[in-house]
C-alpha positions as semicolon CSV with decimal commas, in nm:
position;residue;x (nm);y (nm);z (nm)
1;X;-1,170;0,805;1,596
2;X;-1,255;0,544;1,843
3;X;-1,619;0,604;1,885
4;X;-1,831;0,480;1,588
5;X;-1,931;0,743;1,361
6;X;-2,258;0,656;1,244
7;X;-2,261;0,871;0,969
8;X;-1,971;0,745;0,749
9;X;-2,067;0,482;0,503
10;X;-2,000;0,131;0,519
11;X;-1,784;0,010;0,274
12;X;-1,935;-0,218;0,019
13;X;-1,648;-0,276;-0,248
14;X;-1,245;-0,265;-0,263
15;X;-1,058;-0,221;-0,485
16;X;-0,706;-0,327;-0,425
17;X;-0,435;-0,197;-0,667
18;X;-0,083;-0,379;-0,709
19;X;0,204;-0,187;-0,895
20;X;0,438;-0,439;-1,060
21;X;0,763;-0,370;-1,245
22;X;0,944;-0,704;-1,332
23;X;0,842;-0,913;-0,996
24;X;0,751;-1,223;-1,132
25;X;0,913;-1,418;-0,848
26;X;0,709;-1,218;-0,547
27;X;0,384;-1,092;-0,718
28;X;0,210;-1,429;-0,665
29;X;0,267;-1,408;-0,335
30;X;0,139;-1,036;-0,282
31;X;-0,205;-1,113;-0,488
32;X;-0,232;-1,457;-0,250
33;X;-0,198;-1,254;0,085
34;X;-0,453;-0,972;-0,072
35;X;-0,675;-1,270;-0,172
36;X;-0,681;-1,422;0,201
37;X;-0,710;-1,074;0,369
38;X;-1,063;-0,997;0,099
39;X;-1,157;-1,354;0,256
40;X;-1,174;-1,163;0,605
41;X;-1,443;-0,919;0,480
42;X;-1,794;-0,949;0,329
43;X;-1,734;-0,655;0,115
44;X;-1,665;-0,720;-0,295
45;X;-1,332;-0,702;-0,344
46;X;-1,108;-0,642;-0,687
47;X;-0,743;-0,653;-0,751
48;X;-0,567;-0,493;-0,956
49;X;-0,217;-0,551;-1,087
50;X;-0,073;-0,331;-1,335
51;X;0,228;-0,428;-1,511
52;X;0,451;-0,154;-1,575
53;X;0,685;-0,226;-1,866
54;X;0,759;-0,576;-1,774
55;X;1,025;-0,808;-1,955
56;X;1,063;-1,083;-1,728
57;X;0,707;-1,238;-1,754
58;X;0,552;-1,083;-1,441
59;X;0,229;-1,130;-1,692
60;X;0,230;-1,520;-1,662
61;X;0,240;-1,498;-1,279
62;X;-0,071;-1,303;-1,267
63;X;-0,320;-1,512;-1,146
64;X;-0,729;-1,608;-1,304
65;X;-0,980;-1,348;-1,151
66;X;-0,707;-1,085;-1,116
67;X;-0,768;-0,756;-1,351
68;X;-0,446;-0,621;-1,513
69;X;-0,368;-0,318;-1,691
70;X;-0,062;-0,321;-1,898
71;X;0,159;0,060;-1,905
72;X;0,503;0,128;-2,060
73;X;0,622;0,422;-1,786
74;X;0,874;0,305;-1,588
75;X;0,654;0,501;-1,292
76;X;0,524;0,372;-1,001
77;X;0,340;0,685;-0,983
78;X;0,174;0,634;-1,332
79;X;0,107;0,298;-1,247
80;X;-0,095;0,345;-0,934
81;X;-0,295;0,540;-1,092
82;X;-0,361;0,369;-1,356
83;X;-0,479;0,090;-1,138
84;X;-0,762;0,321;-1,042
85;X;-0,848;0,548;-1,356
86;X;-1,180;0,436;-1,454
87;X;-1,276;0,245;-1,152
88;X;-1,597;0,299;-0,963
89;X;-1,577;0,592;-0,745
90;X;-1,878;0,608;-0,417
91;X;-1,855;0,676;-0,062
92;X;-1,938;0,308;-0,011
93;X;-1,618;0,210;-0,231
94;X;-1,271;0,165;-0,058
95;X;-0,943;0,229;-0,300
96;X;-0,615;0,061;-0,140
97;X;-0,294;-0,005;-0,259
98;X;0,042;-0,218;-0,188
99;X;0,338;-0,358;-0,310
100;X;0,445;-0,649;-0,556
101;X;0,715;-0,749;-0,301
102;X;0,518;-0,684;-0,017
103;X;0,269;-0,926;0,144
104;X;-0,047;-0,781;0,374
105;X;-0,158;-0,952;0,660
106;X;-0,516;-1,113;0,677
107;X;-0,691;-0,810;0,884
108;X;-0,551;-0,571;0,672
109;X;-0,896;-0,502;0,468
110;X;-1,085;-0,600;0,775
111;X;-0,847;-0,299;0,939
112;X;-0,951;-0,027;0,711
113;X;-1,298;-0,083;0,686
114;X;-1,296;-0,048;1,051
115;X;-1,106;0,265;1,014
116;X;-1,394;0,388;0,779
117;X;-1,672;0,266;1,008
118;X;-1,497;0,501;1,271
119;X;-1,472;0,809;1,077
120;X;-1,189;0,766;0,878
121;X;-1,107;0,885;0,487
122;X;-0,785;0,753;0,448
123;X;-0,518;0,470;0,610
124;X;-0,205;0,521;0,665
125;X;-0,025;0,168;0,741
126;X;0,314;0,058;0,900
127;X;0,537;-0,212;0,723
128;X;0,752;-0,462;0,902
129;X;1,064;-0,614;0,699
130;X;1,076;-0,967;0,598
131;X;1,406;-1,089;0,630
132;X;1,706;-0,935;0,763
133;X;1,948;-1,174;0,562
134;X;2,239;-1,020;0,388
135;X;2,230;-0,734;0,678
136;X;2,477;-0,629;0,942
137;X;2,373;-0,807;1,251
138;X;2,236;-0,481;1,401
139;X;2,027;-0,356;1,157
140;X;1,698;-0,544;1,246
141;X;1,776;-0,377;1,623
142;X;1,876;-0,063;1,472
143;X;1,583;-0,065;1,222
144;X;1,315;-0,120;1,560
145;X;1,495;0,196;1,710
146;X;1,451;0,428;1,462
147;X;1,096;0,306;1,296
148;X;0,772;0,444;1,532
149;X;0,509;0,153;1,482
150;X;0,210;0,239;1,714
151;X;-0,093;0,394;1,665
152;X;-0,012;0,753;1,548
153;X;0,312;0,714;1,342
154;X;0,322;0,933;1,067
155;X;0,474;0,702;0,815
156;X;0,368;0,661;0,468
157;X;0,456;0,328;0,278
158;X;0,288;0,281;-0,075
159;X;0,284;-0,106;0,023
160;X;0,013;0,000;0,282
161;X;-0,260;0,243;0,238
162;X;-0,601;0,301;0,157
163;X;-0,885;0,566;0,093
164;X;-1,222;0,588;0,036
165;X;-1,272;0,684;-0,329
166;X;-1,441;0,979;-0,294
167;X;-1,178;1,120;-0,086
168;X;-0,902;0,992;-0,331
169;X;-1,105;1,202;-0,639
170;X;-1,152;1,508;-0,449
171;X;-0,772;1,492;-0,372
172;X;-0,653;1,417;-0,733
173;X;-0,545;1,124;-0,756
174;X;-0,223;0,985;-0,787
175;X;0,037;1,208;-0,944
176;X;0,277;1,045;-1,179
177;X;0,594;1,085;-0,988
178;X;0,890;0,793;-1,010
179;X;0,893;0,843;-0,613
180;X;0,727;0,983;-0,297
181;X;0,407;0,912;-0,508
182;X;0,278;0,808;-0,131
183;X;0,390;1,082;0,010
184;X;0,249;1,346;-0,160
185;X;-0,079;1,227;-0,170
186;X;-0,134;1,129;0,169
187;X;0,025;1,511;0,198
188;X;-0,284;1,638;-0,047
189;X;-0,526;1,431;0,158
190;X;-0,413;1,620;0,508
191;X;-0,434;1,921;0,341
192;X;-0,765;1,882;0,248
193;X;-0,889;1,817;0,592
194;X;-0,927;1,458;0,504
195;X;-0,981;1,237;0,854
196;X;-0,684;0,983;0,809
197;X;-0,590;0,637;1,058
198;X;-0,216;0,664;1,137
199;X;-0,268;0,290;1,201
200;X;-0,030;0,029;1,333
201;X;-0,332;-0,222;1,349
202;X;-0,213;-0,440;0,999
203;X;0,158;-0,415;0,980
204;X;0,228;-0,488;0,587
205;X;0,547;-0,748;0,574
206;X;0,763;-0,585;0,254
207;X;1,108;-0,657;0,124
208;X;1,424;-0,591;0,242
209;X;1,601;-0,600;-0,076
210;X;1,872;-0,325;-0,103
211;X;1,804;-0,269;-0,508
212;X;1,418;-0,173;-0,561
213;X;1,187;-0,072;-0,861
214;X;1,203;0,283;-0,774
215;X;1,496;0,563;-0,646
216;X;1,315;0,695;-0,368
217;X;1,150;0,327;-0,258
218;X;1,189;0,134;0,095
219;X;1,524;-0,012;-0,064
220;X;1,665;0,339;-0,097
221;X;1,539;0,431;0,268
222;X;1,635;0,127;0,482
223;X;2,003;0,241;0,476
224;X;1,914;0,533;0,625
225;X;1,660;0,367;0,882
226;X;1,963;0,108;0,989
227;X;2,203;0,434;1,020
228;X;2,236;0,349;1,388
229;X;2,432;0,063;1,303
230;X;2,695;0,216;1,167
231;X;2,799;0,467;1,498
């Protein structure tokens, strides 16, 4: 996909969805870096944050011109898709997604829309953790040994990916799994012979907090990524 593909649509609208389960302290932050990164493109752009059976008043920290829709699942699953049930679907409309604790860097909708231009269906981003405080020494070292970031990874991070909508409809959607949500969509998308960037191109900075909002999350994983350190 490095020649342009004249044929695929240009991308007109976004639609950025943001899953939040009791972050009040890092979703402002998330919805600021999505804000700055729609700055970078001329396309409309809409986030989303749905607030999945919040107590801690995640709501308040929402901020003016963001849409929200409120769920009770306890699903991160459930609540990306209800981010984008109902939303305008087109080949000209881009659906992407990330992570309350998570912050996206400023090409990161400038990224994918170049991804699109070039033939693309789908992105498939790389994260890079925040802060390695509270860690064994090691594990930042251990964590750049183990985690492929170039062009061609085959990662999949719910904090960074994107689709165009079409593409996201004809695979299904998300399905309402507590975990590997991601996963198994990006796996549906493959299947269907869907052209998808393994991009490294807009690294999305996410959390390195060892207890996360779901079982199967980056938390649960970056044990395993750092296992080096522990030889």
């Amino acid at each position: 996909m490095n020649e342009l593909d004249t044929t695929s649509p240009t991308i007109n609208r976004f639609v950025v969805v943001i899953p939040a389960h009791d972050e009040v302290d890092t979703l402002p932050g998330a919805v600021a870096s999505v804000a700055a990164a729609a700055a970078e493109v001329t396309a409309d752009v809409e986030i989303v944050v749905v607030l999945d059976a919040c107590t801690d008043g995640t709501d308040a920290a929402v901020p003016p011109g963001v849409a929200t829709v409120v769920i009770d699942s306890h699903n991160v699953g459930c609540a990306r898709l209800a981010g984008f049930a109902g939303r305008s679907v087109g080949v000209d409309i881009w659906f992407a997604t990330t992570d309350a604790d998570s912050r996206v860097p400023r090409n990161w909708l400038s990224a994918q829309s170049m991804a699109a231009a070039t033939g693309a269906d789908a992105f498939v981003g790389t994260i890079t953790p925040d802060d390695w405080s509270g860690w064994p020494a090691d594990a930042a070292s251990s964590f750049a040994e183990t985690y492929t970031n170039h062009d061609g990874h085959r990662h999949v991070h719910g904090a960074n990916l994107g689709f165009r909508s079409t593409a996201y409809l004809a695979a299904g959607g998300f399905a309402p799994l507590v975990e590997h949500e991601d996963v198994d969509l990006v796996a549906r998308l493959a299947a269907g012979g869907v052209a998808i960037a393994w991009s490294a191109q807009a690294p999305v900075s996410t959390s390195t907090r060892r207890t996360g909002r779901t079982p199967g999350g980056f938390a649960g994983a970056l044990p395993h990524l750092t296992e080096p350190m522990a030889r």
